[in-house]
N, C-alpha and C positions, 0 to 999 in steps of 0.2 A: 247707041244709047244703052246705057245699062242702073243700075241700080242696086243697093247694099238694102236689104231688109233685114229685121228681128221677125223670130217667126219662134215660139217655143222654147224661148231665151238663148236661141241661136240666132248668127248670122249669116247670111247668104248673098252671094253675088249673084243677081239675077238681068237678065236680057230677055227681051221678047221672044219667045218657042221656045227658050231653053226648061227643063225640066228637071224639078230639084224633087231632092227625096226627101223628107218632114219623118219625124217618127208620129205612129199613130197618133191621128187625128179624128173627129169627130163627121163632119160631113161627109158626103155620100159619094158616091160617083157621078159625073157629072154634073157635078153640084160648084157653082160659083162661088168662090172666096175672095176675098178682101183684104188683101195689107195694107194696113195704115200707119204701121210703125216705118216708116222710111230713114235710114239714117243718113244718106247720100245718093244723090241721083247726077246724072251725066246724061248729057242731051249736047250734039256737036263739040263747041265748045263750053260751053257752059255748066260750072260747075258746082252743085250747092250741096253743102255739109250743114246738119243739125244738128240744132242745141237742145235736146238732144235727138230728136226728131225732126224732118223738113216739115213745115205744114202745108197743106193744101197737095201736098203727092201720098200717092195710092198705087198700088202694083193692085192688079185682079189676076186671077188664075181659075184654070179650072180642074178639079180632081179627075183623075185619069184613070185610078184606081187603088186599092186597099189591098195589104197581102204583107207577106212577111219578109227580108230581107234573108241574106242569103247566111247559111251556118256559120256560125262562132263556136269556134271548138276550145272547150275549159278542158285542159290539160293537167291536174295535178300529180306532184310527184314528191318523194319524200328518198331521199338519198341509201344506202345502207340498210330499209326495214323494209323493201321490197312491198310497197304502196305507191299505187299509181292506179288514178282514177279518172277517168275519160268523159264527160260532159258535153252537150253542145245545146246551142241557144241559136232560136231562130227570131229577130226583133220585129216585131210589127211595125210597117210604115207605110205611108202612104204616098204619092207620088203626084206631084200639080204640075201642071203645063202652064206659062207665063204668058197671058195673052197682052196686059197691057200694061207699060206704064206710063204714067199721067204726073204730071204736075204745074204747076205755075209760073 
């Protein structure tokens, strides 16, 4: 069984236990979340695609923790004038465990 969510104007493949990473998010640790935006869900064989949302299915999850992802390094460089400037960005995200999904 698995499942296509929008989540933050992304999309994600999601299955039960699997763990997807969100950029920073609002609730807390251990705090229960709620997808509603479904765009496709799979259960044996059975297959439903929304228009543009399934109704009546829901993924819950639960937050596992907050914290920042791992270094992006901004590299600039300028050919010939001997400029070159070294940067890096670390993104905040958050990280949810997929405990269920449900629908009709």
């Amino acid at each position: 069984m698995f499942a296509i969510i929008e989540a933050q104007g992304k999309q994600y493949k999601v299955q039960e236990g699997s763990i997807i990473k969100l950029d920073s998010w609002l609730p807390q640790e251990e705090e229960e979340v709620v997808f509603d935006r479904v765009l496709m869900w799979k259960k044996d064989d059975a297959l439903e695609v929304g228009k543009p949302y399934v109704e009546g299915a829901r993924v819950t999850g639960k937050v596992l923790r907050r914290g920042k992802d791992k270094k992006v390094v901004v590299f600039k460089y300028k050919p010939k004038v001997n400029y070159r400037k070294k940067t890096g960005h670390r993104q905040p995200i958050t990280l949810v465990r997929i405990e269920k999904i449900e629908g009709e």
